[in-house]
Backbone bond lengths (Angstrom), bond angles and torsions (degrees), N, CA, C in turn:
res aa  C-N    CA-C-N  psi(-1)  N-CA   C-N-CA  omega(-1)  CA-C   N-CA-C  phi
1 X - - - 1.460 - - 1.525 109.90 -
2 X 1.490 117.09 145.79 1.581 124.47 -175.10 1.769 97.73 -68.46
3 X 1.358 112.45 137.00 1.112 88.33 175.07 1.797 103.87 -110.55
4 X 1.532 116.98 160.73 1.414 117.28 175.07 1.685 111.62 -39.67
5 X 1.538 90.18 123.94 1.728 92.64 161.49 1.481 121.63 -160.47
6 X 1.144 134.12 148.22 1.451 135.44 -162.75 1.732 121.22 -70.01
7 X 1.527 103.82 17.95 1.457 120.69 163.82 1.815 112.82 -100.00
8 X 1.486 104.93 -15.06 1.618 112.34 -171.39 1.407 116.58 -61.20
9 X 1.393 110.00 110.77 1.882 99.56 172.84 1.864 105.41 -71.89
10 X 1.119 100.58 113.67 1.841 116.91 157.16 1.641 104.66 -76.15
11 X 1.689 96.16 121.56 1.672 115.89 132.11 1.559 122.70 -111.28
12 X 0.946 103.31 170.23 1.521 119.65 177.29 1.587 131.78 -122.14
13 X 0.799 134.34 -164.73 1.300 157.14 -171.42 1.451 118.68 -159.05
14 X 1.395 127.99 106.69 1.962 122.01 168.49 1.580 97.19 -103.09
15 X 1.111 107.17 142.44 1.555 135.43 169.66 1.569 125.34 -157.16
16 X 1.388 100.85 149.26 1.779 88.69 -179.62 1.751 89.17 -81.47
17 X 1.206 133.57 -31.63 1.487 121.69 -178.31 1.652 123.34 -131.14
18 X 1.354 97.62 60.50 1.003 118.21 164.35 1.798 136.23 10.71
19 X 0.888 153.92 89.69 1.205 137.11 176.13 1.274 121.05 -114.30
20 X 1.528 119.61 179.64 2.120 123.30 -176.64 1.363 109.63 -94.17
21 X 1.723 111.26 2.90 1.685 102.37 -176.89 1.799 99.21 -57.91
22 X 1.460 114.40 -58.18 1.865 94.77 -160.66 1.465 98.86 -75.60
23 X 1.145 131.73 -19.66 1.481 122.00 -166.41 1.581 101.34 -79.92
24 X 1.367 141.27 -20.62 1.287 152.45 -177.47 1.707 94.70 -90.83
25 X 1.254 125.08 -40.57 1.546 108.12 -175.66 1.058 85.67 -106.01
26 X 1.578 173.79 -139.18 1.494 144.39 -77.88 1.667 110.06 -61.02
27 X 1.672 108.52 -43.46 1.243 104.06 178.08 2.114 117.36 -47.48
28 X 1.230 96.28 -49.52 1.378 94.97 -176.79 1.140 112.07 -80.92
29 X 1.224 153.10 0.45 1.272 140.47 127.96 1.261 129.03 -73.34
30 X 1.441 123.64 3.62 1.496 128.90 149.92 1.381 100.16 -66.70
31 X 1.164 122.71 -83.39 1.531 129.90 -177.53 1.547 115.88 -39.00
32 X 1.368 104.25 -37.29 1.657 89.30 170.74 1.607 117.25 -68.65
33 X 1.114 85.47 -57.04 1.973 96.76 167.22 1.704 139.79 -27.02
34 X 1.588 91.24 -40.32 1.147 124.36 -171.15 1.737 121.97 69.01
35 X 1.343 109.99 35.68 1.135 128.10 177.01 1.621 128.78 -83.75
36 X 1.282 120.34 118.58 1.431 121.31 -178.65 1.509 119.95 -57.50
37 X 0.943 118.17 60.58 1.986 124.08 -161.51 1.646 110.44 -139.57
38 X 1.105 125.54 150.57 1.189 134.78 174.19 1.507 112.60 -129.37
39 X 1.517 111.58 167.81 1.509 102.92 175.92 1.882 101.27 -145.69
40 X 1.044 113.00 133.61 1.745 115.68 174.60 1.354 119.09 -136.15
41 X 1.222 104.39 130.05 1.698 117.24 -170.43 1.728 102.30 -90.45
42 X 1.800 111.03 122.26 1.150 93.07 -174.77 2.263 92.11 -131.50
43 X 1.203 93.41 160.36 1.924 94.49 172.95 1.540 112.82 -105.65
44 X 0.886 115.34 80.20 1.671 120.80 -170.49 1.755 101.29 -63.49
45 X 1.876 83.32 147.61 1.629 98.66 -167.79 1.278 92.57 -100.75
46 X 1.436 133.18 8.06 1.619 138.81 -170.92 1.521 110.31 -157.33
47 X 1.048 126.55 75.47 1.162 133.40 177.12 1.705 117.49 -33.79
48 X 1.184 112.59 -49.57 1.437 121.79 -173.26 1.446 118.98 -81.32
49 X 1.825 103.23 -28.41 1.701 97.27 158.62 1.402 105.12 -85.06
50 X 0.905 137.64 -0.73 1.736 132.80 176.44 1.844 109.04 -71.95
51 X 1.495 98.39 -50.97 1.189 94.94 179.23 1.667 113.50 -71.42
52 X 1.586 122.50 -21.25 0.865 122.32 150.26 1.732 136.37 -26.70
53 X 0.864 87.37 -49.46 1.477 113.41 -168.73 1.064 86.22 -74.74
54 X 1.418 143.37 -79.66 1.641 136.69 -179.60 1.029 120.63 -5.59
55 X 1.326 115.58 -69.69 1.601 133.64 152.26 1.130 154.80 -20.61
56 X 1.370 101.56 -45.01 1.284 116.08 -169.73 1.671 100.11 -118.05
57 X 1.322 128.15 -16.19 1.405 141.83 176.59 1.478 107.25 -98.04
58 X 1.169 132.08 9.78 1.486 140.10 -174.41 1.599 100.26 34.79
59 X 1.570 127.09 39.25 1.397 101.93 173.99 1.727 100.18 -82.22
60 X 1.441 113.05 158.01 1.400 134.50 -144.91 1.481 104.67 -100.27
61 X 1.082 109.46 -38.83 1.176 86.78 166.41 2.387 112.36 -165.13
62 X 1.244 110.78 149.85 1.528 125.50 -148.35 1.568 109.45 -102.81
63 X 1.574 128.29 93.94 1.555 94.87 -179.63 1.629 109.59 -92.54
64 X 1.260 118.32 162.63 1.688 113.52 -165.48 1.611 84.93 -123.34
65 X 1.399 101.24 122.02 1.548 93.80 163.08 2.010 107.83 -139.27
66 X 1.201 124.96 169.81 1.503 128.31 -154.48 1.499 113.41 -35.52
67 X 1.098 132.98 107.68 1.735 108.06 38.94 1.382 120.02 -136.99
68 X 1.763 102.96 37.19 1.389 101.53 -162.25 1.790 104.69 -109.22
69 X 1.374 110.04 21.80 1.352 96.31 -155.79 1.612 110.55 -86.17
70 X 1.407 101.20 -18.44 1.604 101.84 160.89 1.866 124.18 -87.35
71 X 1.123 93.76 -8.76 2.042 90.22 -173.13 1.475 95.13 -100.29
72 X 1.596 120.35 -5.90 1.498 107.39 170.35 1.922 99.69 -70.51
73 X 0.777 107.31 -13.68 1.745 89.12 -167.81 1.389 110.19 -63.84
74 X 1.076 147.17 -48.30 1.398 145.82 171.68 1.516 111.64 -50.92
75 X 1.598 129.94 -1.99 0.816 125.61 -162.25 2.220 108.30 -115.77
76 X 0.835 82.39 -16.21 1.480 106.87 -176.54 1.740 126.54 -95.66
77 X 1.416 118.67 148.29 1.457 96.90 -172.98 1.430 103.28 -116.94
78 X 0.944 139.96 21.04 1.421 116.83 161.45 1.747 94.38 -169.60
79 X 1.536 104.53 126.99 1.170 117.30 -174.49 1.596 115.32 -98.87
80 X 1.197 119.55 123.44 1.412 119.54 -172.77 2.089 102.48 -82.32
81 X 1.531 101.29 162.75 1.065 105.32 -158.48 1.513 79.83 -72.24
82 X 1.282 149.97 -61.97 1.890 133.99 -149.47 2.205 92.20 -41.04
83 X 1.327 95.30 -32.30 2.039 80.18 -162.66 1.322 104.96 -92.42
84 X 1.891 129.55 -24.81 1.242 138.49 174.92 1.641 103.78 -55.35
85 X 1.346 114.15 -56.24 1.621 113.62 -167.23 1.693 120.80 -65.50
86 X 1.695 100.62 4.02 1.647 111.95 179.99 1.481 107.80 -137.54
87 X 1.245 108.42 -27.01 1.554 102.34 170.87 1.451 110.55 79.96
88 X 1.815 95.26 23.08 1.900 99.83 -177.78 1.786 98.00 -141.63
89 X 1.186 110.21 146.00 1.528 129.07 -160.79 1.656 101.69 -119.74
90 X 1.291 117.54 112.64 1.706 119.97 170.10 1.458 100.63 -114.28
91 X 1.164 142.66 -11.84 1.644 137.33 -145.09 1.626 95.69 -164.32
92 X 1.723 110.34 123.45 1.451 109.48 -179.75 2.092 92.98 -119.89
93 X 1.115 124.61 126.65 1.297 113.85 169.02 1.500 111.49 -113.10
94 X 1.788 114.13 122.68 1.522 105.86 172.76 1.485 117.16 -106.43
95 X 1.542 79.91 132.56 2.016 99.67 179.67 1.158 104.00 -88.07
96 X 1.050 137.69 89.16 1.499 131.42 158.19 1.702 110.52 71.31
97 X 1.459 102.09 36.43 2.294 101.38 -171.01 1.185 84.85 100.79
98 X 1.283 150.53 -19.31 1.454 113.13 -169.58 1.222 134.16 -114.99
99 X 0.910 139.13 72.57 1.614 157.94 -118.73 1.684 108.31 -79.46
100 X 1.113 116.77 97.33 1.539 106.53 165.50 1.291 137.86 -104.36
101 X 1.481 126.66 126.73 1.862 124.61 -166.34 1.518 103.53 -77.32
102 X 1.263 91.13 145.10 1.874 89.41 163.24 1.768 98.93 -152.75
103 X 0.886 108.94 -164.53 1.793 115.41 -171.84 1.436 101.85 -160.88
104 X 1.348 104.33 110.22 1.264 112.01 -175.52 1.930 106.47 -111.98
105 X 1.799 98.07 -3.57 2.074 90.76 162.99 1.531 108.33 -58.19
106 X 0.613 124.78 -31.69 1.464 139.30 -167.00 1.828 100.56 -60.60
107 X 1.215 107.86 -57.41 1.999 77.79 -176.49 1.151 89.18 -97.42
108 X 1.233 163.95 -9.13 1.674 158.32 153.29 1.773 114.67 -36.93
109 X 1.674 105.48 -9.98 1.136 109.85 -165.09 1.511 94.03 -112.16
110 X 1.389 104.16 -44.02 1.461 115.30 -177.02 1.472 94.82 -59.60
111 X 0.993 149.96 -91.11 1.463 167.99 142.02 1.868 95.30 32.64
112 X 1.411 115.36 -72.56 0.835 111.29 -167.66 2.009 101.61 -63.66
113 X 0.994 132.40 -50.15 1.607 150.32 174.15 1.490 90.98 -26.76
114 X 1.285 121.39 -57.28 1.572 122.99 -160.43 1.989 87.35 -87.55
115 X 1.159 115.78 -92.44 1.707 110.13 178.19 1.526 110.74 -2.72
116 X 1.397 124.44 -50.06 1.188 112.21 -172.01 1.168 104.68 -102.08
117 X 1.373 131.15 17.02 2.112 118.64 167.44 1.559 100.42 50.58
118 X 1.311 107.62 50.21 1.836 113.08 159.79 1.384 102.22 -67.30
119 X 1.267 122.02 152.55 1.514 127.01 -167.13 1.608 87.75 -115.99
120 X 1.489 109.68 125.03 1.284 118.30 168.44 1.531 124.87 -56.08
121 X 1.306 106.04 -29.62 2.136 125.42 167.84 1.152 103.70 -52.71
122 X 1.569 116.95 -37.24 1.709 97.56 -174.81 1.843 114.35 -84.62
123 X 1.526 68.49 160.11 1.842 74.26 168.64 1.672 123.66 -114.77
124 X 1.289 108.05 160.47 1.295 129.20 -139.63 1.653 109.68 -133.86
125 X 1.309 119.27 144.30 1.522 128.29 -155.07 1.716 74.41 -142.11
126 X 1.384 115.87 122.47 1.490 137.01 144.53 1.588 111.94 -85.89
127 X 0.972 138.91 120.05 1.450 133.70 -174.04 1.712 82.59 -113.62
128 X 1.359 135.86 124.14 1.456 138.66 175.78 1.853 115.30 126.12
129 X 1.290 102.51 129.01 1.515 97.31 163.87 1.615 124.44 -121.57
130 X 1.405 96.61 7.74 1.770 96.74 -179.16 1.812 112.78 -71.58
131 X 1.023 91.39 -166.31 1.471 102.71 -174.89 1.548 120.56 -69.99
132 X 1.870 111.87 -17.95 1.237 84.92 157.81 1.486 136.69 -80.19
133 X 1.710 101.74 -20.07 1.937 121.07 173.20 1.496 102.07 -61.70
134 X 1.262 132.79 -7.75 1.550 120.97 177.36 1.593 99.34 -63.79
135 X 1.812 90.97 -58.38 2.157 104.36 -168.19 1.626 98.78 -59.57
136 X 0.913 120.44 -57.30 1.489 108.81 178.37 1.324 134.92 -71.15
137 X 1.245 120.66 7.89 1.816 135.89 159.66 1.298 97.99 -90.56
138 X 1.713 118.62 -33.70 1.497 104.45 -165.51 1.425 114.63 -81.07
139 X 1.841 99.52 -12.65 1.490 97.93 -162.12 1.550 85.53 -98.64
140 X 1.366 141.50 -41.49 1.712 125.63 147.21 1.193 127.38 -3.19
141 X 1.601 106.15 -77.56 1.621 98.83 165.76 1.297 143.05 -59.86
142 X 1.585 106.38 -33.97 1.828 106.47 175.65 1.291 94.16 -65.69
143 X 0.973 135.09 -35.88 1.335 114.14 170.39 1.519 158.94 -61.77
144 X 1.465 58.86 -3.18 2.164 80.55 177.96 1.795 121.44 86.64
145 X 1.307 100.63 17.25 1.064 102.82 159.24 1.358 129.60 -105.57
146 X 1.539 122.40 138.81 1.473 122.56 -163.90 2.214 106.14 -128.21
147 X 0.956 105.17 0.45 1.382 90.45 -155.77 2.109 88.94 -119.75
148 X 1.782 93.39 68.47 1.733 104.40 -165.31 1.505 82.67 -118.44
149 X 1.432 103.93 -172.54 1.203 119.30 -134.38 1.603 110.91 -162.80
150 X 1.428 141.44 81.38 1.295 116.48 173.61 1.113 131.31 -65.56
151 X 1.084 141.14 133.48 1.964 125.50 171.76 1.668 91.22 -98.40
152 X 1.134 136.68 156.97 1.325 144.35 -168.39 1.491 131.45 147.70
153 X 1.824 104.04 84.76 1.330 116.58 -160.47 1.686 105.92 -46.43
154 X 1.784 127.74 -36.22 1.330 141.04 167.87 1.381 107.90 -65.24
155 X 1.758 95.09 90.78 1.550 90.74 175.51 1.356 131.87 -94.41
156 X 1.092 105.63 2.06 1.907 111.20 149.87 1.566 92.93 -68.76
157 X 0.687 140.02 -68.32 2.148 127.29 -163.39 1.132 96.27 -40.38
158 X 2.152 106.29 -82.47 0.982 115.17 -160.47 1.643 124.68 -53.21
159 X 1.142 122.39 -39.54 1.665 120.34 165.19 1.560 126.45 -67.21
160 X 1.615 89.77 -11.54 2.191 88.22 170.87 1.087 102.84 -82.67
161 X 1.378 116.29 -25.91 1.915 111.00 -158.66 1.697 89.16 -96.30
162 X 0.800 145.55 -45.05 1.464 140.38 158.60 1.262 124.93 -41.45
163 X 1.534 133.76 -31.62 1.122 144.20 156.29 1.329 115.60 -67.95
164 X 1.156 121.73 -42.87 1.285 127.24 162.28 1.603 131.36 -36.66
165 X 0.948 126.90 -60.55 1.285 150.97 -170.39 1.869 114.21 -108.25
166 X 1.989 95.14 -5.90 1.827 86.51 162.35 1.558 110.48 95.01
167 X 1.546 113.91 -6.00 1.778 121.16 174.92 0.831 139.54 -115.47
168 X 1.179 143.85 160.85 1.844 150.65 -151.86 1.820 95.34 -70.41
169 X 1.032 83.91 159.06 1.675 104.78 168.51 1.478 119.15 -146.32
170 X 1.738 106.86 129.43 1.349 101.38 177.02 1.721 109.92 -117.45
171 X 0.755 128.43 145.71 2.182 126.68 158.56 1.191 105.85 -58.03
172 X 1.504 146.40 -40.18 0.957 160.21 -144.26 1.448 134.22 -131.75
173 X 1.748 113.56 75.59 1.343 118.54 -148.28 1.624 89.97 -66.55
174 X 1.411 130.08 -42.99 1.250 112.29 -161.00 1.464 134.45 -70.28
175 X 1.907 107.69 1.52 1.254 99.36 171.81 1.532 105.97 -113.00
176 X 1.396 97.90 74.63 1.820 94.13 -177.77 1.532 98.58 -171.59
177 X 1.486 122.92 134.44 1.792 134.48 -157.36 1.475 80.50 -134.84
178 X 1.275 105.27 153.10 1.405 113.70 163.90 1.758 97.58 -169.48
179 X 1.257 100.26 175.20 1.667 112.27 -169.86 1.481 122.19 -71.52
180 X 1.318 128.46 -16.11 1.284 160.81 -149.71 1.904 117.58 -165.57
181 X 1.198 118.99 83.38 1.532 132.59 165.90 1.283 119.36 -80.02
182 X 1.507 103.85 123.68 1.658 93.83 175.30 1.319 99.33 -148.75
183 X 1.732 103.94 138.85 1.276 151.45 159.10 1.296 124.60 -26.73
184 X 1.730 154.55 34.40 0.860 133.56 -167.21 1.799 123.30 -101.29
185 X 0.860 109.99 6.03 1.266 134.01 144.30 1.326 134.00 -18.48
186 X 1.518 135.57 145.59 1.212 120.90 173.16 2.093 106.57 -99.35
187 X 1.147 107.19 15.06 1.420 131.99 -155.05 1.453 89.98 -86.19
188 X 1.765 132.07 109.61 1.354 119.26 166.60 1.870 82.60 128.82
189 X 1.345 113.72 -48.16 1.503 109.30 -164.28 1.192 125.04 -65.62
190 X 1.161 125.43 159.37 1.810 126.46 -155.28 1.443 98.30 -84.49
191 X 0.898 100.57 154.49 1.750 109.11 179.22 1.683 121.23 75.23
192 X 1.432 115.64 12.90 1.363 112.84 -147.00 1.814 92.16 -137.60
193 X 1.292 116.31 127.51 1.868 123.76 -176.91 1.375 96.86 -27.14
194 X 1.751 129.26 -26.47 1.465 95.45 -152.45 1.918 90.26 -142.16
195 X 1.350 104.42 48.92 1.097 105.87 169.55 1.345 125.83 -104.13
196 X 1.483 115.98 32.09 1.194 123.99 146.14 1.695 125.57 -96.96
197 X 1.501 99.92 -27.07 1.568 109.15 -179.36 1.549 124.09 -62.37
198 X 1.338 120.19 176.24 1.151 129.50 177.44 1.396 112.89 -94.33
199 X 1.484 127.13 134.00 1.312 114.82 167.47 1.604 115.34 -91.49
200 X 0.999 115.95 -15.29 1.559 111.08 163.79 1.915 110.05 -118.76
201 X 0.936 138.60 168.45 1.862 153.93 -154.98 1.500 75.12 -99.64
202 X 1.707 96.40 157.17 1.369 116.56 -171.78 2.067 86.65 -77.64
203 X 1.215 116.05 -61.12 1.691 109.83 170.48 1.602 121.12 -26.01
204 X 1.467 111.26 -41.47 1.676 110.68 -178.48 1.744 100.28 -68.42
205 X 1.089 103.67 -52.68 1.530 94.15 178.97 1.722 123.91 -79.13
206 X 0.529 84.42 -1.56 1.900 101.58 152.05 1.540 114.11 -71.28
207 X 1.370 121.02 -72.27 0.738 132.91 175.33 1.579 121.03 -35.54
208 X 1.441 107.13 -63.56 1.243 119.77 179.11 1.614 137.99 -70.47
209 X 1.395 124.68 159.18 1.804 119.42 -162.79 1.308 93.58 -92.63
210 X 1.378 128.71 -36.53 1.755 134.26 -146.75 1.613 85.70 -147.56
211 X 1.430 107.50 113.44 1.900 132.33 120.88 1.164 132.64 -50.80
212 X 1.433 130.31 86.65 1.798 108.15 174.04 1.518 100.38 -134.86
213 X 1.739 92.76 130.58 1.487 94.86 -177.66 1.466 87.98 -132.30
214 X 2.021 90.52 147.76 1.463 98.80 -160.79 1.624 100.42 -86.44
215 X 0.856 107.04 -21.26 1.477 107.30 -179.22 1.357 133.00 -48.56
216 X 1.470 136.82 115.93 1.445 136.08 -137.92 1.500 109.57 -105.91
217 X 1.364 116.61 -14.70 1.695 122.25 -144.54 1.782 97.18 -141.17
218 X 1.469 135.76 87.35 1.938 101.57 -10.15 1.346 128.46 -92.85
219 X 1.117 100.71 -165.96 1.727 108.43 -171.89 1.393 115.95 -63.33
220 X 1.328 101.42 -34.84 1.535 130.59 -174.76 1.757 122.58 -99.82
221 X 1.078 94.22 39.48 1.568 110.20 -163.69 1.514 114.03 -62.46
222 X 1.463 125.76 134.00 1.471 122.01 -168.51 1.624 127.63 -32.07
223 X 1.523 106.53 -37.72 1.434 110.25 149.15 1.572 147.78 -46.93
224 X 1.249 103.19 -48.53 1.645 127.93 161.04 0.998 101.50 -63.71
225 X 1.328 141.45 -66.48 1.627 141.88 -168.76 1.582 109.93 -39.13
226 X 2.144 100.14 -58.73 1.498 95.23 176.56 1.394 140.06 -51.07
227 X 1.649 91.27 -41.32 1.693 124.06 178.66 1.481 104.54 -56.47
228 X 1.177 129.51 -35.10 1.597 116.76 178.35 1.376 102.96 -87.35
229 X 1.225 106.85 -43.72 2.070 98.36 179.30 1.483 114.73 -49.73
230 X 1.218 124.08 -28.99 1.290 120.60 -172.13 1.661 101.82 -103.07
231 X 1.244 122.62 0.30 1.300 111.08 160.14 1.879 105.10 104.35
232 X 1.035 102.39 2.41 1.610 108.81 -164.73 1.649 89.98 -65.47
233 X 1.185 102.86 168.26 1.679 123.56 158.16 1.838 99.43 -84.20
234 X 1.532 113.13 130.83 1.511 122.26 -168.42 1.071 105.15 -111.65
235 X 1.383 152.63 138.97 1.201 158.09 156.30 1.918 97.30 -105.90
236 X 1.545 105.02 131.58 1.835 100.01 178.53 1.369 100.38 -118.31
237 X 1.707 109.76 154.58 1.754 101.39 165.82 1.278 119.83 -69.37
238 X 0.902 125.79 7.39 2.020 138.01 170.34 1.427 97.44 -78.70
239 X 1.539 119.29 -22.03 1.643 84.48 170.13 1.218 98.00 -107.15
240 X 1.356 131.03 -58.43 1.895 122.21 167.04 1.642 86.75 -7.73
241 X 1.287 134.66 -85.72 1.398 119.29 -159.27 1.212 130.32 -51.83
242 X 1.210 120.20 -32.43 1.439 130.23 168.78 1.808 111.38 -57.05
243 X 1.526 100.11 -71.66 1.390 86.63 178.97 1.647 129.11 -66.20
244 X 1.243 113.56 -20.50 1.927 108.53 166.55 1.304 96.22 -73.37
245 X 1.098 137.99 -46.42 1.472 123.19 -167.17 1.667 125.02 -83.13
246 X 1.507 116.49 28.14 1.296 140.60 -163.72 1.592 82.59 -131.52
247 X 1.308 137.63 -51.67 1.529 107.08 -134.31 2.282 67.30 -120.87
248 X 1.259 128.42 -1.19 1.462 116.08 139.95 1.846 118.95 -65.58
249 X 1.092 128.31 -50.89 1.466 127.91 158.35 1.313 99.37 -34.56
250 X 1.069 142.20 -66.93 1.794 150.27 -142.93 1.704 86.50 -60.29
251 X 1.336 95.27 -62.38 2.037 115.01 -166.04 1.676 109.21 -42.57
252 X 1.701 113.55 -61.25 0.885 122.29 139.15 1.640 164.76 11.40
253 X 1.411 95.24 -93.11 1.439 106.44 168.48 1.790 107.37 -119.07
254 X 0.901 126.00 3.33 1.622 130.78 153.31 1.857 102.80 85.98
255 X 2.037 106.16 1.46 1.320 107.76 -165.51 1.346 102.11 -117.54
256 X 1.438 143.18 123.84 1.182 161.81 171.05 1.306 125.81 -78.97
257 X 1.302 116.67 90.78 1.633 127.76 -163.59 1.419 109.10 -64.12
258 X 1.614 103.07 155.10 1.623 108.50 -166.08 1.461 93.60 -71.50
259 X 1.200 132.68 -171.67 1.495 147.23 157.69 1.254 127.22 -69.04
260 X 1.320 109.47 -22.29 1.800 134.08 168.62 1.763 84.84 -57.00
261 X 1.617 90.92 -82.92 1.653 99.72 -162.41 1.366 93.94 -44.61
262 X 1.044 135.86 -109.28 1.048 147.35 -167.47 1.600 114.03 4.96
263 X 1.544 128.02 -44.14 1.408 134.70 165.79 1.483 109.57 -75.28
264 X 1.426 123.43 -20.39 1.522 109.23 -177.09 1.719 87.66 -81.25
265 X 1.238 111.64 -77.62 1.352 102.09 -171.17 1.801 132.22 -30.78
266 X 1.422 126.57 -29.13 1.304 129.48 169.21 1.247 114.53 -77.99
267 X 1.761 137.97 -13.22 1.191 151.00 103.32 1.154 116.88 -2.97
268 X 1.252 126.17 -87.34 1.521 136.21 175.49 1.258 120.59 -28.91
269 X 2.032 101.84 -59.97 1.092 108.13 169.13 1.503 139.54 -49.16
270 X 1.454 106.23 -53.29 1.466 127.64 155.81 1.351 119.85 -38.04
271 X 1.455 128.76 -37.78 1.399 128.91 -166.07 1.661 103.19 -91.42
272 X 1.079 121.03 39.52 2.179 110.28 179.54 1.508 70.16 -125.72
């Protein structure tokens, strides 16, 4: 094992609920690599001295995950077009003080959309309007799907991000089925009042061909659980995490792991 030393480039992770998925896969692809680097997942009680700290601690590089991925933007100096074209921030990289956002949910979503042969004909229920439902409406639409759906009790959110991208909006996820349900929610996640509940009715997932909830922590989140009992095709946020947090390594350390590595480490990750 590397041991701590005052040559180590530090990244991080901010979250209000923290988890070991990226700190379990960057670490083990440091070590496979043989790279002098560490990685630590922290939940900042000050967002703006956190990013501070980025800064002024030369750590290398920042992942932003809910609920900060839109209030980092004021915080950052130069926004790359993947985070400009959504107006949502997952990945901060510092050059020497100079901090740049990008959003790499965004083809992790696409990626998975194509991997699983989603049929653009069907239609689709987004339940979420934060900053991660921006990357995943956007990766909806490049994809050629049109017949989506916001659910989003915040109907200033939910009707901008629906206007945005050209789709319906409802307040009310539960009176609405569609072919494809998705999870964007903090609803299901560990540590959280309602991470035992369902984000869609045992009927919506009935209804539907494809489950995907973005939510990573756990793997097996009350949604996913249902979605395989009933036979659905499952999409989990364990892989959304895997693939944004592969092409954040890329941003990073400038080195692009084989596919070997790349499966031991989401392994690794998977196994705490």
């Amino acid at each position: 094992m590397t041991m701590l030393n005052k040559d180590m480039t530090l990244c991080i992770s901010l979250s209000a609920r923290p988890s070991n998925n990226g700190t379990r896969f960057h670490n083990f692809l440091y070590e496979e690599l043989g790279l002098n680097w560490i990685y630590k997942a922290f939940a900042p009680t000050d967002l703006g001295q956190a990013i501070a700290g980025v800064r002024g601690l030369g750590i290398r590089g920042c992942a932003i995950s809910m609920p900060y991925k839109e209030d980092v933007i004021a915080l950052v100096d130069r926004m790359d077009p993947s985070a400009t074209a959504i107006d949502s921030v997952n990945t901060i990289v510092n050059d020497d003080g100079v901090l740049t956002a990008y959003n790499t949910d965004y083809s992790a979503i696409a990626q998975l959309i194509e991997r699983n042969g989603l049929d653009a004909a069907a239609s689709v229920l987004l339940r979420g309007s934060g900053g991660m439902a921006k990357a995943t409406a956007a990766a909806f639409r490049d994809a050629g799907f049109t017949r989506v759906t916001i659910a989003a009790r915040n109907e200033a959110n939910g009707r901008g991000l629906a206007d945005l991208y050209g789709f319906g909006w409802t307040a009310d996820a539960a009176g609405e089925s569609a072919d494809i349900i998705v999870n964007i929610t903090p609803i299901g996640m560990a540590g959280g009042a309602e991470e035992h509940e369902l984000s869609f009715s045992e009927e919506q997932i009935a209804a539907a061909s494809v489950v995907f909830d973005v939510v990573a922590l756990p793997a097996e989140t009350p949604l996913v659980k249902a979605g395989r009992a009933a036979g659905k095709t499952v999409i989990t946020g364990a892989e959304v995490a895997t693939l944004q947090a592969l092409e954040q390594f890329v941003l990073y350390t400038g080195i692009r792991p084989s596919a070997e590595q790349v499966r031991a480490a989401e392994e690794f990750m998977r196994a705490q």
